[in-house]
N, C-alpha and C positions, 0 to 999 in steps of 0.2 A: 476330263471332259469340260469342255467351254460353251457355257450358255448361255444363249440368246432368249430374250422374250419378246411376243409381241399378239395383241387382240385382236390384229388383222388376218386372219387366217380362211382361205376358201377356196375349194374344189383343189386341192393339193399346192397352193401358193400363197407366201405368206411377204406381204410389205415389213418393212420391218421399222420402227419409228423413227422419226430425222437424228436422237441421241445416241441408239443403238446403231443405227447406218455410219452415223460418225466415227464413231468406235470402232466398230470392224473396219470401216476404209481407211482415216485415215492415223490408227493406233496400231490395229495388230495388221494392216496393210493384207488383206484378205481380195479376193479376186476372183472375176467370173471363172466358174469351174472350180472352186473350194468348196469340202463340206464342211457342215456346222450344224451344230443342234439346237433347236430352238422349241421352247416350251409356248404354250398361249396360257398360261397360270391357274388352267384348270382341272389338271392330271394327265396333262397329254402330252408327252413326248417324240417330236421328231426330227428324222436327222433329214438333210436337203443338201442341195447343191445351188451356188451362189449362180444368177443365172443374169444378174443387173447389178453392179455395183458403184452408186453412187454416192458423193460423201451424202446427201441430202436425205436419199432413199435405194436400200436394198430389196432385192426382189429374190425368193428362193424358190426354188421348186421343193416341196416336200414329203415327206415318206410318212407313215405316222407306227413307229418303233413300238411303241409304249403306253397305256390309257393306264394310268394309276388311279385305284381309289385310297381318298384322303386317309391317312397313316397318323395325325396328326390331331392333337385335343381340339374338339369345338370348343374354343374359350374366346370368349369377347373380355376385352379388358378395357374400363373405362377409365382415365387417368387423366389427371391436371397436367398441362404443359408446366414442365419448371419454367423457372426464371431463369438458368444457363439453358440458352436454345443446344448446346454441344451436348448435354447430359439427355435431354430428352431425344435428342437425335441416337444415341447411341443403347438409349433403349428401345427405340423402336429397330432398329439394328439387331438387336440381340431376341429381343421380341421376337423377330420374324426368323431367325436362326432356330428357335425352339418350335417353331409352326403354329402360334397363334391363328386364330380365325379372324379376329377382326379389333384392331385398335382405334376405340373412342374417347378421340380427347375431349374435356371436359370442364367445362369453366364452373368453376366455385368459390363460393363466398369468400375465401382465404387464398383464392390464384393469385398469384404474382406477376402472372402476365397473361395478355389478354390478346393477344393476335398471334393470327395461325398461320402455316405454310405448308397449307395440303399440299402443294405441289412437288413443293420439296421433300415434304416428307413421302411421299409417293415415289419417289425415284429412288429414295435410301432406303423404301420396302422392297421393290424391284431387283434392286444390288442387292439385296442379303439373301434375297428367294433365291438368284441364281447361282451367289457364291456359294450358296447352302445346298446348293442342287436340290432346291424344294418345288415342287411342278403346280404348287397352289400357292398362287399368288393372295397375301391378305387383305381384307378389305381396311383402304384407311380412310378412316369416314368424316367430316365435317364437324366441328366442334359442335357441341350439344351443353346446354344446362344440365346441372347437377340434375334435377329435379325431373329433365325430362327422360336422361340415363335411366334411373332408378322408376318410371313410369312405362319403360317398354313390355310391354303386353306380350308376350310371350312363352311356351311353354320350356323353361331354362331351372335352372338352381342358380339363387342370385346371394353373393359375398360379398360381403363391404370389410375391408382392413380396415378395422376400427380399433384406436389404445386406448378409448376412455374406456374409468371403470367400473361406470354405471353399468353398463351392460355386458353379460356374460360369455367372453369368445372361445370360439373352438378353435382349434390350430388347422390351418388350411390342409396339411396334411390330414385330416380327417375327417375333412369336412367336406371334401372333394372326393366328387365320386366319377371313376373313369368309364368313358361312353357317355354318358350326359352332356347338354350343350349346357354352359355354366357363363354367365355373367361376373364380373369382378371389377366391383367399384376399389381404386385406391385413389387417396387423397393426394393434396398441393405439402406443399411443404409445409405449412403451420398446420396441416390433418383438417378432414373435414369438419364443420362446427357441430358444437353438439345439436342444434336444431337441424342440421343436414341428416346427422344419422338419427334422430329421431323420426324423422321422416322416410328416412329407408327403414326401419324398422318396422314404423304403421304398414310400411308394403309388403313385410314379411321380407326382407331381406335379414340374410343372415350376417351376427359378427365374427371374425376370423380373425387371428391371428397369423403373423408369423414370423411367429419366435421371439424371443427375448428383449431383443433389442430392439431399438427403435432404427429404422432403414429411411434412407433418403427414398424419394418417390418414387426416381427412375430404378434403383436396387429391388424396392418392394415389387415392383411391375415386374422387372426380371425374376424374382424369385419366384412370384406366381405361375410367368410362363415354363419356366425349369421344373418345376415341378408337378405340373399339370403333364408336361411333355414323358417325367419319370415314372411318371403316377399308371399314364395311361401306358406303356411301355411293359413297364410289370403286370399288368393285368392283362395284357396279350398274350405272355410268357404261358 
């Protein structure tokens, strides 16, 4: 199955975006009277028939197959843009392969870069929801201060991957409990400052580990969501 998405969706008709329109006309050369299935990235699946095909804008009639509820961990993961924009692109890629809820990038004391590309990274959440055939699309949200991450008011369970060894961590695998909407602060490449996680600690944030070794930023972020993704999986079983 080949998926479409799009958040124009009403009274069984769905527009389809000028990138997405492009694609179907003129890549996989698709045409009035073809079906196709198209998700709105909110658990809703349906299949339609192409009923305007232009490269600019497609227009479908729609059926609606399928209303899925979310199968996937509420995890918000908060994370420093690396300094190779390709490493960070490929974790939110892989991020959204495992069905994360929501990636928040995160400027702190020790980023190594400091400009963002929601737009971009918005379109490579988009590609992985539907190569992944996932019908909830994640939220990828605006860069935020450290300070203000770890300040969201919210009722979650909050983990910061922290290696200093002042403070005593649990291993994410235990720490993580499946059904709970969970927050997960990971740091830039030189790790958060110890005044950073001093500061998420006063907020009751917890330290976690995972695992022995020390992980590149974008590795650590995927490990969280792989496991979060395993964790909750097993405990459906």
């Amino acid at each position: 199955m080949q998926l479409f998405y799009t958040d124009q969706i009403a009274e069984g008709m769905a527009l389809l975006p000028e990138d997405e329109s492009q694609h179907l006309v003129k890549v996989l050369r698709r045409r009035a009277g073809d079906r196709i299935f198209v998700t709105d990235g909110h658990g809703s699946l349906y299949e339609g028939e192409i009923f305007e095909a232009a490269a600019r804008e497609v227009r479908v009639n729609l059926e609606l197959i399928e209303r899925r509820a979310r199968d996937t961990p509420d995890v918000v993961i908060g994370i420093a843009p690396t300094k190779n924009r390709d490493r960070f692109e490929w974790f939110i890629e892989k991020a959204v392969e495992f069905g994360c809820t929501e990636i928040q990038p995160l400027w702190c004391e020790r980023s190594e870069r400091k400009n963002a590309r929601t737009d971009r990274w918005e379109k490579i959440a988009i590609a992985a929801m539907k190569q992944s055939l996932h019908l909830f699309k994640p939220q990828i949200s605006a860069p935020v201060d450290f300070d203000d991450f770890i300040a969201r008011n919210e009722d979650a369970d909050k983990l910061i991957a922290w290696l200093g060894e002042d403070q005593p961590s649990e291993p994410f695998t235990e720490a993580y409990r499946p059904g709970r909407r969970t927050l997960v602060a990971v740091g830039p490449e030189g790790d958060f400052s110890t005044d950073e996680a001093s500061r998420a600690f006063a907020r009751n944030w917890k330290a976690v580990s995972l695992g022995h070794y020390r992980l590149r930023t974008e590795t650590a972020g995927i490990a969280v969501a792989s496991w979060a993704n395993i964790i909750d999986q097993k405990a459906e079983d």
